[in-house]
C-alpha atoms as an extended CHARMM CRD file, in Angstrom:
* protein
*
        77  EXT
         1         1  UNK       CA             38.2600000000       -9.2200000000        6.9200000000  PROA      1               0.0000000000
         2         2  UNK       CA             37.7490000000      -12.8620000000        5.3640000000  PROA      2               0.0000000000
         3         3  UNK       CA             34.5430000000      -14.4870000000        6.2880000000  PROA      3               0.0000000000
         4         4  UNK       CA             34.4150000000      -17.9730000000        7.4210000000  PROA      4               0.0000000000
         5         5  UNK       CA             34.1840000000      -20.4400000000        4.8030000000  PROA      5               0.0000000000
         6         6  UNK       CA             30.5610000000      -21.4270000000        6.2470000000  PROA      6               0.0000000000
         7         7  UNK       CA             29.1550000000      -18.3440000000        5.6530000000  PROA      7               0.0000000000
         8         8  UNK       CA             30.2810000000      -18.0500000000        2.4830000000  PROA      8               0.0000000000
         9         9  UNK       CA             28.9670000000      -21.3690000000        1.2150000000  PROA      9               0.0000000000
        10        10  UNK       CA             25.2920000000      -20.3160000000        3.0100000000  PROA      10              0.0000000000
        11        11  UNK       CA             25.8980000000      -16.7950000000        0.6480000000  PROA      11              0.0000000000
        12        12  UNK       CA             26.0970000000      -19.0940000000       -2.5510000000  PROA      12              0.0000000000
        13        13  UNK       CA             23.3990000000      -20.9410000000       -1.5730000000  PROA      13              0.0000000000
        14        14  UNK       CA             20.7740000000      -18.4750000000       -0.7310000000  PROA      14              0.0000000000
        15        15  UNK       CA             22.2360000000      -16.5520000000       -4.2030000000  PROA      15              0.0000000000
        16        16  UNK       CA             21.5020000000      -19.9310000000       -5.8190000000  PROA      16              0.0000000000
        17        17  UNK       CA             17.6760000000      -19.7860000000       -4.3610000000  PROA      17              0.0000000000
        18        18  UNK       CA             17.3420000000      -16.4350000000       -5.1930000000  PROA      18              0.0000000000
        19        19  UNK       CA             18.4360000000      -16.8090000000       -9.2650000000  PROA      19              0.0000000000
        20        20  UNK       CA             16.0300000000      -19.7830000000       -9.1860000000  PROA      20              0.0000000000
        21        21  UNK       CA             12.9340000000      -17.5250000000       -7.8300000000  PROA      21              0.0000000000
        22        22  UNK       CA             13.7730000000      -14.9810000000      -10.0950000000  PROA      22              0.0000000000
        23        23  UNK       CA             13.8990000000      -17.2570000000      -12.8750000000  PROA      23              0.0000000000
        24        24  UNK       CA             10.3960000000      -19.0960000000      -11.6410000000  PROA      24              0.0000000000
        25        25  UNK       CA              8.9300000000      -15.4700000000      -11.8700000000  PROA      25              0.0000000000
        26        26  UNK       CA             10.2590000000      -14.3450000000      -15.3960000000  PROA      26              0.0000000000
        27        27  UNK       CA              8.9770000000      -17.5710000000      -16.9580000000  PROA      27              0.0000000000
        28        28  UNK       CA              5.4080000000      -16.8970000000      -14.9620000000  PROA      28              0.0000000000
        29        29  UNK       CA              5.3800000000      -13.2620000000      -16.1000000000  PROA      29              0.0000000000
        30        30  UNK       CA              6.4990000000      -13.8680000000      -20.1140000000  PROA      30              0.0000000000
        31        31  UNK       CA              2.8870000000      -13.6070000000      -20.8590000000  PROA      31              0.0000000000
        32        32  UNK       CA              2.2980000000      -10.6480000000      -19.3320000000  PROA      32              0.0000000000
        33        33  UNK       CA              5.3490000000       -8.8950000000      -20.1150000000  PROA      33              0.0000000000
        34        34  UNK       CA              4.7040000000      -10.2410000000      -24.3810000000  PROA      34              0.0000000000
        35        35  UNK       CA              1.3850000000       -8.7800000000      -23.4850000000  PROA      35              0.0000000000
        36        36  UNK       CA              2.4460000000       -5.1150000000      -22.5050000000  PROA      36              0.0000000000
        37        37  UNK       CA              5.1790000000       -5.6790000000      -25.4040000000  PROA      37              0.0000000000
        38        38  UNK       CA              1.9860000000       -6.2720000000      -28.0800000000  PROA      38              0.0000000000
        39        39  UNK       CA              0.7510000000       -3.0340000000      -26.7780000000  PROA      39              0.0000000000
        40        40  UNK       CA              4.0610000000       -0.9510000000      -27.7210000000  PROA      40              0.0000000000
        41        41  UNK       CA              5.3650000000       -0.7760000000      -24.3570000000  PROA      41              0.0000000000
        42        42  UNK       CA              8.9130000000       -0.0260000000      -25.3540000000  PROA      42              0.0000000000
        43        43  UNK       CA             10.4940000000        1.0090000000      -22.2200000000  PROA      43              0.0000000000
        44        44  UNK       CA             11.5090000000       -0.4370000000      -18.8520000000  PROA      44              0.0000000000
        45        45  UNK       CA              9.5870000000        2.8070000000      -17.3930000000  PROA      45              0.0000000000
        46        46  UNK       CA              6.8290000000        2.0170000000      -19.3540000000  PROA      46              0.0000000000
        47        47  UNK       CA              6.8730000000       -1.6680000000      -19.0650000000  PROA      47              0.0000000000
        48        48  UNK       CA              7.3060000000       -1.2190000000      -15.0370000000  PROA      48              0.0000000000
        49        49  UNK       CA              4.8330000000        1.0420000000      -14.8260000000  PROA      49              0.0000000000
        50        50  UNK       CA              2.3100000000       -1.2110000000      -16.4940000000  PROA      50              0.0000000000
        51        51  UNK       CA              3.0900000000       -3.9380000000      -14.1810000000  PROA      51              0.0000000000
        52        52  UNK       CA              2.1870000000       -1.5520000000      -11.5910000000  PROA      52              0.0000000000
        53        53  UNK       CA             -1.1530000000       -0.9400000000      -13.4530000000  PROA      53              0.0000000000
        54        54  UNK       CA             -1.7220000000       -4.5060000000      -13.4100000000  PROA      54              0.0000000000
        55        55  UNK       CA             -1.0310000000       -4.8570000000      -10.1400000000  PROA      55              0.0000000000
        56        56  UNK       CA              1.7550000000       -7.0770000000      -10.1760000000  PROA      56              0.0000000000
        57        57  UNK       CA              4.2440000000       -7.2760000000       -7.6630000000  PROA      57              0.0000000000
        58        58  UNK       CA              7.7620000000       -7.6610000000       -7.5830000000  PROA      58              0.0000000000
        59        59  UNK       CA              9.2340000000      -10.8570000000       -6.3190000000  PROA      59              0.0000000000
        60        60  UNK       CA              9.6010000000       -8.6790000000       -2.9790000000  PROA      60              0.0000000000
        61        61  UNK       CA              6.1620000000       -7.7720000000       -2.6970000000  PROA      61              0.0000000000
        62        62  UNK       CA              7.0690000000       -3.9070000000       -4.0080000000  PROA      62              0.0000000000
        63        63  UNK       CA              6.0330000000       -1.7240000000       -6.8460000000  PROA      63              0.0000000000
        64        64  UNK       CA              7.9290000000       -2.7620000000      -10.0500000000  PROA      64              0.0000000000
        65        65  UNK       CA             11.0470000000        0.0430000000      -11.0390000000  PROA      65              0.0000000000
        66        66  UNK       CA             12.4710000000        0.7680000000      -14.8980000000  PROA      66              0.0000000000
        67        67  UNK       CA             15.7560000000       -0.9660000000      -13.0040000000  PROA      67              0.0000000000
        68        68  UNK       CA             13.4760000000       -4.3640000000      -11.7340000000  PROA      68              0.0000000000
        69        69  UNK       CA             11.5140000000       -4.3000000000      -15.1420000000  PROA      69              0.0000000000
        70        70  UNK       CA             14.7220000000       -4.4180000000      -17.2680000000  PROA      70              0.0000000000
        71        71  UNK       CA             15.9870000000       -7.3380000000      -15.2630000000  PROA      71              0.0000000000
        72        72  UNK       CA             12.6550000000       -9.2290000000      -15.7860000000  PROA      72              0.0000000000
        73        73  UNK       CA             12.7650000000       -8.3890000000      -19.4480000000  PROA      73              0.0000000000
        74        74  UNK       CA             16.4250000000       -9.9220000000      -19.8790000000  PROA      74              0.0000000000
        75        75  UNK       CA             15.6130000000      -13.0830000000      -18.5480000000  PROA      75              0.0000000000
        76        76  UNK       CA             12.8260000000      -13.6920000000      -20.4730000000  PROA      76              0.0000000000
        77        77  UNK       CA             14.3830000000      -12.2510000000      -23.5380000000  PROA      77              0.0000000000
């Protein structure tokens, strides 16, 4: 089943806000995330588990996954 063409365009849009938080988080994390790097984190496991350790949350409010910490470390590169 097709949805209406107003629901779609409300899907793009709140896509749209949610590449834009991501991105507002990756560039406030950077430092932390060259941080863990300067300590030979060289994982996503490890890197999400020292988020955790740190205390940082997800953009969600959760605990940060090897899956959520690989996606923050390819958008800040």
């Amino acid at each position: 089943m097709r949805l209406p063409h107003f629901r779609s365009r409300h899907f793009r849009r709140g896509a749209a806000a949610r590449q834009e938080r991501s991105a507002r988080q990756a560039v406030e994390l950077a430092p932390v995330v060259r941080d863990i790097r300067a300590a030979r984190v060289t994982t996503y496991a490890g890197l999400a588990a020292a988020l955790n350790a740190r205390g940082v949350p997800t953009m969600l409010g959760r605990t940060w996954s090897p899956t959520t910490a690989r996606r923050l470390a390819l958008r800040i590169g």
